[in-house]
Biopython code that builds the backbone (N, CA, C, O; Angstrom):
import numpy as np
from Bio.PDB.StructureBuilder import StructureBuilder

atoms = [
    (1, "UNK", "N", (81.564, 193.053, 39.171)),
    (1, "UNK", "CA", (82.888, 192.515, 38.926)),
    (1, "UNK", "C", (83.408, 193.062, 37.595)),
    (1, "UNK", "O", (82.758, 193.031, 36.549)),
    (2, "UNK", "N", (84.474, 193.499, 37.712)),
    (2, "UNK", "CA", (85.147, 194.132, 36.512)),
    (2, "UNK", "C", (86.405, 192.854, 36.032)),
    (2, "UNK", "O", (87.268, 192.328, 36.735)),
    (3, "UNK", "N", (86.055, 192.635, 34.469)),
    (3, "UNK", "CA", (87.144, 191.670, 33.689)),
    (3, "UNK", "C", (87.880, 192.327, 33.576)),
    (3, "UNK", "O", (87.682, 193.540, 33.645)),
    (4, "UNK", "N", (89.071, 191.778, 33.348)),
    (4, "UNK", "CA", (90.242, 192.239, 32.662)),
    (4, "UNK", "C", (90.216, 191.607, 30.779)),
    (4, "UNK", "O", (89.950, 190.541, 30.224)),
    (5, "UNK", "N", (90.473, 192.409, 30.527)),
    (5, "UNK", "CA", (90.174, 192.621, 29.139)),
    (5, "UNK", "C", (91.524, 192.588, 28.585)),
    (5, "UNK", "O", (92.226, 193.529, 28.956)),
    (6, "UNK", "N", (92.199, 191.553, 27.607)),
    (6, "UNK", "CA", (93.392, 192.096, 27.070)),
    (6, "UNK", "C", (93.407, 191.342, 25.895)),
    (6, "UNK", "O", (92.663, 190.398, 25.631)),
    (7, "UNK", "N", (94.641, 191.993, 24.937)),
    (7, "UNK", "CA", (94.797, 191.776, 24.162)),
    (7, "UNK", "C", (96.537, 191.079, 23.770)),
    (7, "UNK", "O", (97.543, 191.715, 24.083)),
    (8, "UNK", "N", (96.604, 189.739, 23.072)),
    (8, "UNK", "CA", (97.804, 189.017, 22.859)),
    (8, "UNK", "C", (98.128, 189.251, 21.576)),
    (8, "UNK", "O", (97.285, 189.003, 20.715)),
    (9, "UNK", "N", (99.493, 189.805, 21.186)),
    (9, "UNK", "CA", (99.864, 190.109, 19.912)),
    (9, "UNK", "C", (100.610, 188.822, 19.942)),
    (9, "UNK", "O", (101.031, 188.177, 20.902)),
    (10, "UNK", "N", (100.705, 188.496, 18.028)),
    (10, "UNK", "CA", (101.705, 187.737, 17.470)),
    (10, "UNK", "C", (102.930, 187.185, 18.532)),
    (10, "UNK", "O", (103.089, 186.104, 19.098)),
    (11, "UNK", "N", (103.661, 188.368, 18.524)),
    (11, "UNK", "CA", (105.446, 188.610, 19.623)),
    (11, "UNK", "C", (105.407, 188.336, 20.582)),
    (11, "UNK", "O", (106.468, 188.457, 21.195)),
    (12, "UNK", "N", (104.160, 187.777, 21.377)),
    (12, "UNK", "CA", (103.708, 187.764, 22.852)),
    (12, "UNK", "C", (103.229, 188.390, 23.683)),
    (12, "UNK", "O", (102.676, 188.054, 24.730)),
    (13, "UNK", "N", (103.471, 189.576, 23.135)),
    (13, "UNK", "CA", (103.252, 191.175, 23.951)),
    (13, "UNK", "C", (101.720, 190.808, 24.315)),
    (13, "UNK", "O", (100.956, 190.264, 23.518)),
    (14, "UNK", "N", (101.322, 191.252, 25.868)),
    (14, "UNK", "CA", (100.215, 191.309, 26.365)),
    (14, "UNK", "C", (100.348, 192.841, 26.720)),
    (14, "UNK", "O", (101.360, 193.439, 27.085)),
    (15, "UNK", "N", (98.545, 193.527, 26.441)),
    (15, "UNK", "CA", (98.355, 195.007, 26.752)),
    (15, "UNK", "C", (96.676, 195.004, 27.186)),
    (15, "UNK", "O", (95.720, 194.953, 26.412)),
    (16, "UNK", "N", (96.659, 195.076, 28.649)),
    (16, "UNK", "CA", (95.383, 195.257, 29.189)),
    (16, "UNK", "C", (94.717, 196.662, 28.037)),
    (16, "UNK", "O", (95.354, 197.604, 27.565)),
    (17, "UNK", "N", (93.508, 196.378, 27.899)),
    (17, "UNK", "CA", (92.489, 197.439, 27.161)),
    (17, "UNK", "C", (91.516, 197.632, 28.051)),
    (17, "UNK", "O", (91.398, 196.746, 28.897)),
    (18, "UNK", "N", (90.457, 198.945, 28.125)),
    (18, "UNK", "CA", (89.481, 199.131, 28.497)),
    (18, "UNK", "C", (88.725, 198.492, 28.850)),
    (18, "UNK", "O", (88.527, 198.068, 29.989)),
    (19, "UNK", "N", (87.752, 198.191, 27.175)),
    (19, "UNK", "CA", (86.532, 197.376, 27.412)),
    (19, "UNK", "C", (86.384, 196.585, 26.025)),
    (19, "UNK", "O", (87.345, 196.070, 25.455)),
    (20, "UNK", "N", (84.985, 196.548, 25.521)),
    (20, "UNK", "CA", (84.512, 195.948, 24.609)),
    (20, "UNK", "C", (84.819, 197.870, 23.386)),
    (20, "UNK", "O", (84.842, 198.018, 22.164)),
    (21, "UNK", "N", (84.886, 198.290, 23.855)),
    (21, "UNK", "CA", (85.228, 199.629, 22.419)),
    (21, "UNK", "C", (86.456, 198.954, 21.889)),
    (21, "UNK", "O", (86.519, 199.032, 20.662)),
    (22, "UNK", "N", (87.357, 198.375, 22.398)),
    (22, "UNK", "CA", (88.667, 197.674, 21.384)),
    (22, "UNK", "C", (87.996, 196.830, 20.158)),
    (22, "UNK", "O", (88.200, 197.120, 18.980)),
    (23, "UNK", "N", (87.225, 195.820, 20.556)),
    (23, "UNK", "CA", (86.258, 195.544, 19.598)),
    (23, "UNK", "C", (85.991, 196.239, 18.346)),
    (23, "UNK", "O", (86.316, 195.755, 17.262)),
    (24, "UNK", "N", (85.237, 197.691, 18.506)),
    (24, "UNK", "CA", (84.048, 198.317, 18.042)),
    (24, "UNK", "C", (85.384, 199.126, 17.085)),
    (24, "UNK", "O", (85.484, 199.041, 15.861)),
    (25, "UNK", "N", (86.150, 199.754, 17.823)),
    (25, "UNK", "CA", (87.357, 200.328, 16.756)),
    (25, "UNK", "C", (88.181, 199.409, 15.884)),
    (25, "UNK", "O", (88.889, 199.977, 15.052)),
    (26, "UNK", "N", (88.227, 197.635, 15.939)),
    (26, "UNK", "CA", (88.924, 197.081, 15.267)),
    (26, "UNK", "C", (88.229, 195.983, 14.684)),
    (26, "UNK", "O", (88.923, 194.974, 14.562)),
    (27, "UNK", "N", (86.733, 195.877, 14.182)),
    (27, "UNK", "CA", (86.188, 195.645, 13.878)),
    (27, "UNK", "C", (86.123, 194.942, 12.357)),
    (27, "UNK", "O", (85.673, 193.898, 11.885)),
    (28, "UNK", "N", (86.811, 196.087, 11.883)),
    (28, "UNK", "CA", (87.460, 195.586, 9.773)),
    (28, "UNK", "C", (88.480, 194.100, 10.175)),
    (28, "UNK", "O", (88.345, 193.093, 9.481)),
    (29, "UNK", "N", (89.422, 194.122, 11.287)),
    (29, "UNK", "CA", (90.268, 192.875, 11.585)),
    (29, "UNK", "C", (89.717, 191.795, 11.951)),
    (29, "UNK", "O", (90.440, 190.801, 12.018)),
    (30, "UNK", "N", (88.566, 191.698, 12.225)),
    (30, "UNK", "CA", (88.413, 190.867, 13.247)),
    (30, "UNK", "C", (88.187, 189.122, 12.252)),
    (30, "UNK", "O", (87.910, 189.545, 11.130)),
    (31, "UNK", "N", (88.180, 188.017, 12.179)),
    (31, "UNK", "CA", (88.541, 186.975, 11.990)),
    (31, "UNK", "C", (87.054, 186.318, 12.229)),
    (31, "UNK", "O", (86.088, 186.205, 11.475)),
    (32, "UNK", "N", (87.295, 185.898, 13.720)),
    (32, "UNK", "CA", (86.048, 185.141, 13.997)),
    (32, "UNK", "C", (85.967, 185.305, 15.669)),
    (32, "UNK", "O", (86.873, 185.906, 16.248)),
    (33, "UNK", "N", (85.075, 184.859, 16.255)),
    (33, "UNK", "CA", (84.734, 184.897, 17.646)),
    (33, "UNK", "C", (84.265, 183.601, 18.188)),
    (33, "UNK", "O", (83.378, 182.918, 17.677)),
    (34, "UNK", "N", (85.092, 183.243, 19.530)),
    (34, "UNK", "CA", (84.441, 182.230, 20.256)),
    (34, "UNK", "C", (84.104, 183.186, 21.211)),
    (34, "UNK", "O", (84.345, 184.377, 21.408)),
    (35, "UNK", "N", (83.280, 182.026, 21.904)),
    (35, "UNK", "CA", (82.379, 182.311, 22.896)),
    (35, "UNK", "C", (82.252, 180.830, 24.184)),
    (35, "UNK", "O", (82.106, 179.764, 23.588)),
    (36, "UNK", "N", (82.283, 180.710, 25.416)),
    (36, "UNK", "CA", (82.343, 179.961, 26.022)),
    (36, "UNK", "C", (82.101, 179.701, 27.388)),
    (36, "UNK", "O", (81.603, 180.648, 27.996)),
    (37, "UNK", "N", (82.344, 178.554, 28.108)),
    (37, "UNK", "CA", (81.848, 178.835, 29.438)),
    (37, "UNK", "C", (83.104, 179.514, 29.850)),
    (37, "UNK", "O", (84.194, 179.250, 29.343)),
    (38, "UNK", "N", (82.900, 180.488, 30.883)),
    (38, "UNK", "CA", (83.748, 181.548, 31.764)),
    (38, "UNK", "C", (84.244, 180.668, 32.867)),
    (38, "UNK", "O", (83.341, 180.250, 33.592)),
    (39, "UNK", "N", (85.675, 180.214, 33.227)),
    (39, "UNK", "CA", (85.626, 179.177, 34.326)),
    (39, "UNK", "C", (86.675, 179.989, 35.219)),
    (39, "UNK", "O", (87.816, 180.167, 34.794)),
    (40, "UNK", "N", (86.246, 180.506, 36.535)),
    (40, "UNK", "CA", (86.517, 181.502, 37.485)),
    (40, "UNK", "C", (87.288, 180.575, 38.859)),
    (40, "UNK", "O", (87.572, 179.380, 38.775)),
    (41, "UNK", "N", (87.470, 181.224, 39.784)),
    (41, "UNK", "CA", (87.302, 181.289, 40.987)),
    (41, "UNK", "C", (85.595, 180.931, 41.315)),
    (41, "UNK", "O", (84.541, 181.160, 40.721)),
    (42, "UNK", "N", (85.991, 180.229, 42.632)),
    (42, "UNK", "CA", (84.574, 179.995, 42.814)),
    (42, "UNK", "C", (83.955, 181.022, 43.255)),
    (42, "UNK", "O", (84.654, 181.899, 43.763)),
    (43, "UNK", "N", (82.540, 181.214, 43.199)),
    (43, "UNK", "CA", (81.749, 182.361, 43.983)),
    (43, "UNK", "C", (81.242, 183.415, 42.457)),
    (43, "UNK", "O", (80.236, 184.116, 42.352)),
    (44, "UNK", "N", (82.181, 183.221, 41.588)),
    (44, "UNK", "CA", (81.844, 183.822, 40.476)),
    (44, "UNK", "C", (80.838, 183.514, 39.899)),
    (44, "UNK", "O", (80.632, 182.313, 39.722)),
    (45, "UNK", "N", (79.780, 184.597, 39.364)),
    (45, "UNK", "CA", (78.381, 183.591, 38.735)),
    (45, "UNK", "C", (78.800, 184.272, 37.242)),
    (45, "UNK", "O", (77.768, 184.224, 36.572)),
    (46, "UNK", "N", (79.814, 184.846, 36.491)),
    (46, "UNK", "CA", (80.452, 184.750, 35.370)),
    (46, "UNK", "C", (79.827, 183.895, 34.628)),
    (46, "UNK", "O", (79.941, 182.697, 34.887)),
    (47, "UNK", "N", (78.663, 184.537, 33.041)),
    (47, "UNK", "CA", (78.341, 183.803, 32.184)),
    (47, "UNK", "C", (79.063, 183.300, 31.162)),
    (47, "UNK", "O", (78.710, 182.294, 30.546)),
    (48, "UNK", "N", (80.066, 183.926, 30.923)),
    (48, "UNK", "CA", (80.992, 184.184, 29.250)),
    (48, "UNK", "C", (82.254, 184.028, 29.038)),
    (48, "UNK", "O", (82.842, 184.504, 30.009)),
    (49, "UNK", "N", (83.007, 183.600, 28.259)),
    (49, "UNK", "CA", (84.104, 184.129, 28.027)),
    (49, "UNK", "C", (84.550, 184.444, 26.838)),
    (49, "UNK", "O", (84.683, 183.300, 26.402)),
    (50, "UNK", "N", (84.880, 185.123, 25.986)),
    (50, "UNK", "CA", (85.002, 185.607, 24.799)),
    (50, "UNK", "C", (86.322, 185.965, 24.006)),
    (50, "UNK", "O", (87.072, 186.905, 24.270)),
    (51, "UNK", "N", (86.449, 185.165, 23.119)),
    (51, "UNK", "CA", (88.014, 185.340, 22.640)),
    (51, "UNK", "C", (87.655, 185.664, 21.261)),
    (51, "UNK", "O", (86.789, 185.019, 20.670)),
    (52, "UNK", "N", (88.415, 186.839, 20.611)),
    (52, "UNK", "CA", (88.370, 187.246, 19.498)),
    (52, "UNK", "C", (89.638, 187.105, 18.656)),
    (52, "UNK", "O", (90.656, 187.628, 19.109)),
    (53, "UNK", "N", (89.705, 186.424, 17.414)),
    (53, "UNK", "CA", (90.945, 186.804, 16.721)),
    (53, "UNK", "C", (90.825, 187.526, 15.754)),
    (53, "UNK", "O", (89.748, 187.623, 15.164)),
    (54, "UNK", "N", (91.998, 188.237, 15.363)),
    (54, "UNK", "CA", (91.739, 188.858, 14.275)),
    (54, "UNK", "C", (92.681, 188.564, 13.154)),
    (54, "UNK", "O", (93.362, 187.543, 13.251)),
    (55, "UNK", "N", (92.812, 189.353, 12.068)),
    (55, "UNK", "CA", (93.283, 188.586, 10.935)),
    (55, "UNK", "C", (94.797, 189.019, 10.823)),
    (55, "UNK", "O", (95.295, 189.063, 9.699)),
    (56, "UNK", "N", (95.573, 189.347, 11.959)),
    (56, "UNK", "CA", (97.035, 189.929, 11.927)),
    (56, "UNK", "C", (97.217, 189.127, 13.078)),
    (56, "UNK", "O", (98.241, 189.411, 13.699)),
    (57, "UNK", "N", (96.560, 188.247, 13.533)),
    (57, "UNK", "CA", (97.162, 187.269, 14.812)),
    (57, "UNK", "C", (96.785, 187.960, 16.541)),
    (57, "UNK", "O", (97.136, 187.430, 17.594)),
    (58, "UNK", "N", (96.367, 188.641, 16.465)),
    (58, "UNK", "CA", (95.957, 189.265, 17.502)),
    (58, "UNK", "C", (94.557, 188.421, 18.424)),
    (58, "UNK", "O", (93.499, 188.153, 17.853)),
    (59, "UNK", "N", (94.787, 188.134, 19.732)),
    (59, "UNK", "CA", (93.490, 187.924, 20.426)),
    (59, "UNK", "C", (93.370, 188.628, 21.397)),
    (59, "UNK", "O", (94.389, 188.987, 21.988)),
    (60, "UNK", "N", (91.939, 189.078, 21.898)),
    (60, "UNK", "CA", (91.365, 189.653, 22.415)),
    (60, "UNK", "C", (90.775, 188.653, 23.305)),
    (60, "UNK", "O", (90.394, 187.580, 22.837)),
    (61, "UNK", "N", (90.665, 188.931, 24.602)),
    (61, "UNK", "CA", (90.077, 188.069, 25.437)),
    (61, "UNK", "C", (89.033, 189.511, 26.650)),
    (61, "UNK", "O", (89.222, 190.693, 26.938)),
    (62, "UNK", "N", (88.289, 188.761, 26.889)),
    (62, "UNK", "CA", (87.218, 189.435, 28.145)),
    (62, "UNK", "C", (86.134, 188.589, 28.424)),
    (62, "UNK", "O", (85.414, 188.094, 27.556)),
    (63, "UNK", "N", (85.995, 188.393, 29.829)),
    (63, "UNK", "CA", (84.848, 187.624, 31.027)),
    (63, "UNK", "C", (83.539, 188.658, 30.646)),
    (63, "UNK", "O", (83.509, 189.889, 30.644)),
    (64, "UNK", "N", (82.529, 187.719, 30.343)),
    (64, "UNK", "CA", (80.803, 188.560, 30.916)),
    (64, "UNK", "C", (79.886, 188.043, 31.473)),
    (64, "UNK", "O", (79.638, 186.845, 31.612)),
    (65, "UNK", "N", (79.089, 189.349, 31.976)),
    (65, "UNK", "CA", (78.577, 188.826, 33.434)),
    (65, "UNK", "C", (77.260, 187.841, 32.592)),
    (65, "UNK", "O", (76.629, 186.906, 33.086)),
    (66, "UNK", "N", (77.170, 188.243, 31.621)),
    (66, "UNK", "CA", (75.214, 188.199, 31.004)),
    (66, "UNK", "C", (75.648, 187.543, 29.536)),
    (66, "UNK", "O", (76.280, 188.258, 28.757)),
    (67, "UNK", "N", (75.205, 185.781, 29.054)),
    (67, "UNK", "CA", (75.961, 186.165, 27.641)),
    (67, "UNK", "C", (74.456, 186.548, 26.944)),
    (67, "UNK", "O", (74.617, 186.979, 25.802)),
    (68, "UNK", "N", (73.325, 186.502, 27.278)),
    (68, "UNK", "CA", (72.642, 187.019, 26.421)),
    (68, "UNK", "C", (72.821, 188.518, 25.808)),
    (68, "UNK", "O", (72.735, 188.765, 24.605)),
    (69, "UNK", "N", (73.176, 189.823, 27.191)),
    (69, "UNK", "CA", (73.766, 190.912, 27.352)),
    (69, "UNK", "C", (74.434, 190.784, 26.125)),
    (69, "UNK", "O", (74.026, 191.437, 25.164)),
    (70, "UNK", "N", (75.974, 189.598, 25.951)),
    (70, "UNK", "CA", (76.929, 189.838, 24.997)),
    (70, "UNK", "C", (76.602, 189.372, 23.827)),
    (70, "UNK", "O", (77.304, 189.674, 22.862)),
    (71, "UNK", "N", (75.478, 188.548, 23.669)),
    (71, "UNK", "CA", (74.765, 188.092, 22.254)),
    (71, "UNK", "C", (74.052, 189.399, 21.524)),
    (71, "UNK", "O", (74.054, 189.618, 20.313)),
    (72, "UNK", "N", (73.564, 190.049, 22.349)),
    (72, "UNK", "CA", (72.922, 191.470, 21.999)),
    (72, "UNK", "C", (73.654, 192.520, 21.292)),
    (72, "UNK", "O", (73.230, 193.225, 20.376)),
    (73, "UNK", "N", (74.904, 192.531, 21.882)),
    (73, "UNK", "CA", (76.147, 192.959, 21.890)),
    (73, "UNK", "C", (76.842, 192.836, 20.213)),
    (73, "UNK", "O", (77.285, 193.657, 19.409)),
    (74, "UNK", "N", (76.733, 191.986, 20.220)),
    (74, "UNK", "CA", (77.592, 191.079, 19.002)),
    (74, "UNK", "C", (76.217, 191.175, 17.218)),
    (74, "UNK", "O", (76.289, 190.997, 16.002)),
    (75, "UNK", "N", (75.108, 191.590, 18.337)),
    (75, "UNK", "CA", (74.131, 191.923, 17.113)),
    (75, "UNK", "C", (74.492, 193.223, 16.647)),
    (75, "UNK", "O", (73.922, 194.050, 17.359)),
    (76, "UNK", "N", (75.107, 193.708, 15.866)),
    (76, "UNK", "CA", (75.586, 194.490, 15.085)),
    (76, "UNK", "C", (76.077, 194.661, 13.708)),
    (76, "UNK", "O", (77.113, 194.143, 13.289)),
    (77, "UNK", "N", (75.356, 195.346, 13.082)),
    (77, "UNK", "CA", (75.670, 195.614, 11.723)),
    (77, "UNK", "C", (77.078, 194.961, 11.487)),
    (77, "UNK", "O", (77.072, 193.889, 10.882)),
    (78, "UNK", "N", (78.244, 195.459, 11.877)),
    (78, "UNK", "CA", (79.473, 195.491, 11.891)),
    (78, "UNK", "C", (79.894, 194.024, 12.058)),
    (78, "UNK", "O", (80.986, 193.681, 11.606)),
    (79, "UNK", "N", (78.980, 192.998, 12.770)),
    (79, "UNK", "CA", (79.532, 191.978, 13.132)),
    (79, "UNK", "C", (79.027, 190.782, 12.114)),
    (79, "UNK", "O", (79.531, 189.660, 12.086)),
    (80, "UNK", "N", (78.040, 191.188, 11.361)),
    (80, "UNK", "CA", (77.143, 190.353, 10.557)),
    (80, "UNK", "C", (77.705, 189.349, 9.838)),
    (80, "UNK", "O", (78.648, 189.983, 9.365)),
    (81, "UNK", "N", (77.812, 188.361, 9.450)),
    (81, "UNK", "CA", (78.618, 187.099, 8.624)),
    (81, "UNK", "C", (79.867, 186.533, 9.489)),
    (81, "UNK", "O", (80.416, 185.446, 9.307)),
    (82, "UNK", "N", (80.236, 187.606, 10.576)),
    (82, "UNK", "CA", (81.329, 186.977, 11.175)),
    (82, "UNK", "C", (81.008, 185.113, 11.717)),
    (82, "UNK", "O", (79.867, 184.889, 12.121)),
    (83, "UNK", "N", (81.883, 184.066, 11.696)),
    (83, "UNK", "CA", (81.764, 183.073, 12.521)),
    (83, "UNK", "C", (81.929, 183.518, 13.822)),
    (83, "UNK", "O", (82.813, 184.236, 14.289)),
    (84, "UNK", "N", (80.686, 182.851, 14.505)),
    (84, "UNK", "CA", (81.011, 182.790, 15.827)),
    (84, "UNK", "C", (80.864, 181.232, 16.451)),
    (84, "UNK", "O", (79.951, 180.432, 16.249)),
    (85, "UNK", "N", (81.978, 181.086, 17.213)),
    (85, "UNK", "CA", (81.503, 179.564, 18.156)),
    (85, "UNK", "C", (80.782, 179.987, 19.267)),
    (85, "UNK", "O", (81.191, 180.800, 20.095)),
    (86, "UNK", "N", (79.293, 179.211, 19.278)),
    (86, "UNK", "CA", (78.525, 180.037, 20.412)),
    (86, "UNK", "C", (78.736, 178.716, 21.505)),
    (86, "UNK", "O", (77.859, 177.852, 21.490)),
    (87, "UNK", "N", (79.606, 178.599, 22.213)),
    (87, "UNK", "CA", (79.094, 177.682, 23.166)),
    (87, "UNK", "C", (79.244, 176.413, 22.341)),
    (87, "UNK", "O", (78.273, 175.658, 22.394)),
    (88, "UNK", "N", (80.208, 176.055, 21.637)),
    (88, "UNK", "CA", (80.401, 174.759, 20.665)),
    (88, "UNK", "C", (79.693, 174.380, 19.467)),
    (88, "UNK", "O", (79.594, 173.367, 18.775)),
    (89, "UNK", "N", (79.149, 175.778, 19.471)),
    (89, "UNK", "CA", (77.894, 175.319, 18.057)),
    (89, "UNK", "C", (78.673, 176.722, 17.095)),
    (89, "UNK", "O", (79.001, 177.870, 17.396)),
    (90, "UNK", "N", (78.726, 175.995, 15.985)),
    (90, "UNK", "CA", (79.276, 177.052, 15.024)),
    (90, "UNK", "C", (78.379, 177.731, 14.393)),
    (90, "UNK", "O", (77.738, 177.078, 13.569)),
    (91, "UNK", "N", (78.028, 179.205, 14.540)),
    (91, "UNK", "CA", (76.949, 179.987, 14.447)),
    (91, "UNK", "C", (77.901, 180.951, 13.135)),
    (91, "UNK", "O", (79.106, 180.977, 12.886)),
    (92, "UNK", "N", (76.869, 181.574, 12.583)),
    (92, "UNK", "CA", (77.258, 183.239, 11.777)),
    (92, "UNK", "C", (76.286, 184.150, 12.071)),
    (92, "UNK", "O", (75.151, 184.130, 11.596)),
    (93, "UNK", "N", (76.874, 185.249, 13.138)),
    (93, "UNK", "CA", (76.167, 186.507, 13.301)),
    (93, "UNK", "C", (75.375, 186.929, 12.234)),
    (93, "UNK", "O", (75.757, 187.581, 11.262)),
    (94, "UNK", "N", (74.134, 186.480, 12.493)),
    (94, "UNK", "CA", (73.261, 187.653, 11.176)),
    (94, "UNK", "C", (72.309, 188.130, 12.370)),
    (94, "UNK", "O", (72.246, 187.858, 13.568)),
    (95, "UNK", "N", (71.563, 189.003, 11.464)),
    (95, "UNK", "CA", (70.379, 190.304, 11.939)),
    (95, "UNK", "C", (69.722, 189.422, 13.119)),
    (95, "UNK", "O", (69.257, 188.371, 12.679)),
    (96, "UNK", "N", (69.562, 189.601, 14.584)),
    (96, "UNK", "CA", (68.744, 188.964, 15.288)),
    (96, "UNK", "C", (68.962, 187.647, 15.488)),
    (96, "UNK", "O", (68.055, 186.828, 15.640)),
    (97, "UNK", "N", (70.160, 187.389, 15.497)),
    (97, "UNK", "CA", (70.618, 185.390, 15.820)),
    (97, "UNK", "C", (70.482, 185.387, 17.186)),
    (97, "UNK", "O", (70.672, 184.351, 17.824)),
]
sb = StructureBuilder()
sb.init_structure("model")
sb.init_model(0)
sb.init_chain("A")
sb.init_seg("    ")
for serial, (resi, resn, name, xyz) in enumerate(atoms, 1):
    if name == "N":
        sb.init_residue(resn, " ", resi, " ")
    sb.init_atom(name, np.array(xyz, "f"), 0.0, 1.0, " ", f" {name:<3s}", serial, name[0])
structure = sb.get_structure()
């Protein structure tokens, strides 16, 4: 199953993106990250849902299949001290969380 991945500016403007590389290129912006249950259509076994803001008002939204997959994901140098809400628990990405 392929998410749709997009991104909500300030003005309203919605602009479908790729993937998770929107992320990885805007990375210096980024704010903080939730993380949550994915609530689908039925039949979906969808682990995730992931909303990113960043610090110019921008969110980023994308469905995953695996959130351990996207916990792995989020282990990155780049992401380190960020807040994340993991599932209602207020976490900070460090080395191996």
């Amino acid at each position: 199953m392929k998410f749709e991945s997009i991104v909500v500016y300030p003005d309203g403007t919605v602009r479908e993106v790729k993937n998770l590389g929107y992320m990885l290129r805007n990375w210096r912006m980024i704010e903080a990250i939730q993380v949550s249950d994915f609530e689908a259509e039925v039949g979906c076994a969808c682990d995730a849902f992931m909303s990113v803001d960043f610090k110019d008002g921008r969110i980023y939204t994308t469905g995953f299949m695996d959130k351990e997959i996207l916990r792995r994901f989020l282990d990155r140098s780049i992401f380190r001290g960020l807040p994340c809400y993991w599932f209602g628990r207020e976490e900070v990405i460090t080395k191996g969380w």
